[in-house]
C-alpha positions in Angstrom: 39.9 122.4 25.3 36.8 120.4 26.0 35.8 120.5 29.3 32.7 118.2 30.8 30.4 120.2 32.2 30.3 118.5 35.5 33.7 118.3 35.9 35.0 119.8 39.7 38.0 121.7 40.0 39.5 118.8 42.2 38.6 116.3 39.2 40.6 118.8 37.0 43.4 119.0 39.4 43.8 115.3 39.7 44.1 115.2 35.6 47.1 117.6 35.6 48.6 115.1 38.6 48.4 112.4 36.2 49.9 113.7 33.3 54.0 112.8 33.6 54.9 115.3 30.8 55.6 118.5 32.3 55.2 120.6 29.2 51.7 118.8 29.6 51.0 119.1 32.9 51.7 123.5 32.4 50.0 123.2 29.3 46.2 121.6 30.8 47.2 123.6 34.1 47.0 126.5 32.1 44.3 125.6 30.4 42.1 124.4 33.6 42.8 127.3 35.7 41.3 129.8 32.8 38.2 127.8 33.0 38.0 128.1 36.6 38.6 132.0 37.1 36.1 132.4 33.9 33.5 130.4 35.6 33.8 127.5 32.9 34.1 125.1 35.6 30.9 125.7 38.5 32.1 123.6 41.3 35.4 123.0 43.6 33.8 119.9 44.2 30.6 118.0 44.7 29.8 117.5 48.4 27.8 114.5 47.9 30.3 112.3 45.9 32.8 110.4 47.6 36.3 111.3 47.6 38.5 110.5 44.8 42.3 109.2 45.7 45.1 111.9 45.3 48.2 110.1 44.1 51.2 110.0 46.5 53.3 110.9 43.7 52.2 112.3 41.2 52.5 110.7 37.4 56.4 111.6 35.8 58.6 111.1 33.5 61.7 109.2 33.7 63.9 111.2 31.8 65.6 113.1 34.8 68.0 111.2 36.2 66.9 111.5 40.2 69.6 111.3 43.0 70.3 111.6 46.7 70.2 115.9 47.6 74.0 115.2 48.9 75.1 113.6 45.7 73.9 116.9 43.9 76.7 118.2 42.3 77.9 122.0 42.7 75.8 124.7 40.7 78.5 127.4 40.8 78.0 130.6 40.7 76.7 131.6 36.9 80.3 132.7 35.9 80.6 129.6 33.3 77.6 128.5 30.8 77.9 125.1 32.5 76.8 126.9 35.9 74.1 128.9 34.0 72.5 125.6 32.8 73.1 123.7 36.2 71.4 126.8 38.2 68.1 127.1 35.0 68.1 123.2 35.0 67.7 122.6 38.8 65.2 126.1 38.5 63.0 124.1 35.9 63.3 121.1 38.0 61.6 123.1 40.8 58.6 124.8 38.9 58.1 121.0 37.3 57.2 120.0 41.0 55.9 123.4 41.7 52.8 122.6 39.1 52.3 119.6 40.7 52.3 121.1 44.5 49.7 123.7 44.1 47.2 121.1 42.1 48.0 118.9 44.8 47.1 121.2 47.6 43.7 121.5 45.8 42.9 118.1 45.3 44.2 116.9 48.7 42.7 119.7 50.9 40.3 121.7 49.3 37.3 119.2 49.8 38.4 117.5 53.1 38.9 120.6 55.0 36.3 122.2 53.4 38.1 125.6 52.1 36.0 128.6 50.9 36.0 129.6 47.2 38.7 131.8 47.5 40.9 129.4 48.9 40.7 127.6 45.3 40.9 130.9 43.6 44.4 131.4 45.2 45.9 128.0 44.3 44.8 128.1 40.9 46.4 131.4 40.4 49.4 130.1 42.1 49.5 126.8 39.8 48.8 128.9 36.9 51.8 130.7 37.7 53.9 127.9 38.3 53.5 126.3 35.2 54.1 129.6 33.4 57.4 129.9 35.2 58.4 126.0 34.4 57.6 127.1 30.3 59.8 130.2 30.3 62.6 128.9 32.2 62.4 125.3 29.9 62.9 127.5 27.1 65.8 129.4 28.3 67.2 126.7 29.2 67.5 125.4 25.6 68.6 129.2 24.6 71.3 128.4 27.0 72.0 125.0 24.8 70.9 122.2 27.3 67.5 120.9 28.0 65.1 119.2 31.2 66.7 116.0 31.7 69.9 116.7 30.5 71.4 117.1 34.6 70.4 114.9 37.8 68.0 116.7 39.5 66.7 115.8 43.1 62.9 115.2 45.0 63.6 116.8 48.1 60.4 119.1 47.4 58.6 116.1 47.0 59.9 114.6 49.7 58.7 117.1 52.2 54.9 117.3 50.7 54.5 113.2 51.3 55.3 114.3 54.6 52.6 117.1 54.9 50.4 115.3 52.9 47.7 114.5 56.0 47.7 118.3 57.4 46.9 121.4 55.6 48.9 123.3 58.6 51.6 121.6 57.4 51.5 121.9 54.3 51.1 125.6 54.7 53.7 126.2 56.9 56.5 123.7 55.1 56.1 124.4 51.4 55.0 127.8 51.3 56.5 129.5 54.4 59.8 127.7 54.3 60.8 126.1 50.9 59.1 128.9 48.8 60.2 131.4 51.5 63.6 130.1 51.1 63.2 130.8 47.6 63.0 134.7 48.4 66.3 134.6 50.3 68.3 133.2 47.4 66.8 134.6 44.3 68.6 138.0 44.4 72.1 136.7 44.6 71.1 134.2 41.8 70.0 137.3 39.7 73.1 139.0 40.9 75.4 135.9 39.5 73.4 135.7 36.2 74.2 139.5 35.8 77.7 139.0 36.9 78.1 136.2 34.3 76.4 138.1 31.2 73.5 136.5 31.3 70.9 139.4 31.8 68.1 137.4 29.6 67.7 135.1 32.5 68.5 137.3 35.6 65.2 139.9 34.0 63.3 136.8 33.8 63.9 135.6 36.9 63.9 139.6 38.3 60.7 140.7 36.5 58.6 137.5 36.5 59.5 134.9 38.8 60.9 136.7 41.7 58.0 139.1 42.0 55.4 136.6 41.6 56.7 134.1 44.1 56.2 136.3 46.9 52.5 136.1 46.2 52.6 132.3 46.3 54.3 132.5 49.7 51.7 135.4 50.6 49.2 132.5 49.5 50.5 130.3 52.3 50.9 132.7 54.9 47.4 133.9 54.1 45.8 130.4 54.8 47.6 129.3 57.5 45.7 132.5 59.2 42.8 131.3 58.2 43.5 128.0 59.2 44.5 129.4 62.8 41.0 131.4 63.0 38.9 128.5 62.0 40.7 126.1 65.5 39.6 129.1 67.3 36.7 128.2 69.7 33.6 130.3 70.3 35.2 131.5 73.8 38.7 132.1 72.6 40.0 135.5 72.1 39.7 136.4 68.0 41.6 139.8 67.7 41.7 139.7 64.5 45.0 140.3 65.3 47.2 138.4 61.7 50.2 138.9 63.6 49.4 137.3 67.4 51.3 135.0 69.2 49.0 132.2 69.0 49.5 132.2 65.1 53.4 132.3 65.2 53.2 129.8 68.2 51.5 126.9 66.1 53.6 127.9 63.3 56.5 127.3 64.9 55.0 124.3 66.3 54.5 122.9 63.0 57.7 123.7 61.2 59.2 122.0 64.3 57.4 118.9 63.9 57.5 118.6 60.3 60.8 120.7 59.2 64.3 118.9 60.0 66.9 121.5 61.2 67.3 124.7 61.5 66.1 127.7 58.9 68.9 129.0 57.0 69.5 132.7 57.3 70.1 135.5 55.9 66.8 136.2 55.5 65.1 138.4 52.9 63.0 140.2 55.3 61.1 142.9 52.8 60.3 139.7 50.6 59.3 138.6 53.5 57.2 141.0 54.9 55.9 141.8 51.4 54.5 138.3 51.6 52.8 139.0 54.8 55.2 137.4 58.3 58.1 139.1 60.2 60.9 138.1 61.7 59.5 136.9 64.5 57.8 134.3 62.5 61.0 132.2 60.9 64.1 133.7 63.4 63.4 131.6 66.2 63.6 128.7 63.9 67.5 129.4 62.8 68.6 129.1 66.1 71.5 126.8 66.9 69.6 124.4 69.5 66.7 124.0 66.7 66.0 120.2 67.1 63.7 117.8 64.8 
């Protein structure tokens, strides 16, 4: 692919938010993120030019039929082929808005709060991934004899990055921390079911591939909300260095409280978890019964 050499990373980003195809959109993600971790593309961004817009939404097709999350209907439990597509359908749904989340983060945040290199060097990975994840489970689905578009799908992950889109905390905290967190608590019953069901193409995909890569994304989040935490610090505060102090859990739970509705949904996969870098101590105050917002 032709790049221009004075392209940014955020201009990049903001071409893969305005590409509707999703087989596109993985495709120049792909693409992008090899000439940015092969130093094809120089700069983030450039500090002297104003900022560009980042869509609210980004560009999509309208081939999936999008409804209300209560109108969803049941995925079952991977015992039928109809349940294996519903479950790989509404998987490839997810990774379609999962490319578009981590280019979004980049665009959105990377210049305005002024994130070090590495910051972009984790969110490319991560969209990288994400796009590689929407291919292979695309293509299973049609193995499986059904295609993206073929079920209603929902926006709720959409939904809850419009409303994080003006804080990086947020951002952090709700879509890495909680919805891709929530992702580690339910993907080893779904490879359980697929097994159950037969189907051990898609439960070693989703085992060998997905499973263990998501954990890094959510690592990614949990990693810069730190940062994030050690950068409000003031010169007289108390820096420990400390990853796991209560000031960091306190503003986490401060923000999943103001931005989060209800409670967390245990049980929790606590060695994910912890593999991905929090405890309990982070997320089982938020499943209590009295959790309000």
């Amino acid at each position: 692919m032709e790049m221009c050499d004075e392209e940014t990373l955020v201009e990049a980003a903001l071409r893969v938010l305005n590409t509707p195809d999703p087989v596109d959109k993985a495709r120049l993600g792909d693409q992008i993120a090899n000439n940015w971790l092969q130093g094809l593309i120089l700069h983030p961004y450039h500090p002297s030019q104003p900022d560009i817009a980042v869509p609210d939404r980004p560009a999509r097709l309208a081939n999936v039929k999008l409804v209300s999350p209560s109108l969803m209907p049941k995925l079952g439990k991977a015992g039928s082929l109809q349940s294996r597509q519903a479950i790989v359908h509404s998987l490839v749904h997810i990774e379609s808005w999962a490319i578009d989340l981590s280019w979004d983060i980049i665009a959105r945040f990377g210049k305005q709060e002024s994130m070090p290199k590495e910051f972009f060097n984790d969110f490319v990975r991560v969209a990288q991934d994400e796009g590689r994840h929407f291919t292979l489970l695309a293509a299973r689905l049609e193995e499986l004899g059904s295609f993206y578009g073929a079920l209603p799908a929902h926006d709720g992950l959409w939904d809850s990055a419009v409303a994080t889109s003006k804080d990086l905390f947020a951002r952090l905290a709700v879509e890495h921390c909680v919805h891709e967190a929530r992702g580690l608590d339910v993907l080893p019953t779904t490879i359980s079911r697929f097994r159950n069901g037969g189907d051990n193409d898609t439960a070693d995909l989703l085992e060998k591939v997905i499973y263990p890569e998501e954990i890094t994304h959510c690592a990614a989040g949990v990693k810069w909300f730190k940062y994030l935490c050690s950068q409000s610090k003031t010169p007289t505060d108390d820096i420990s260095g400390d990853e796991e102090s209560d000031e960091v859990i306190e503003k986490f739970h401060e923000v999943v409280r103001a931005y989060f509705r209800g409670p967390l949904k245990p049980p929790f996969n606590e060695a994910a978890r912890r593999a991905a870098g929090f405890g309990p101590q982070w997320y089982e105050p938020l499943a209590v019964k009295d959790f309000t917002q």
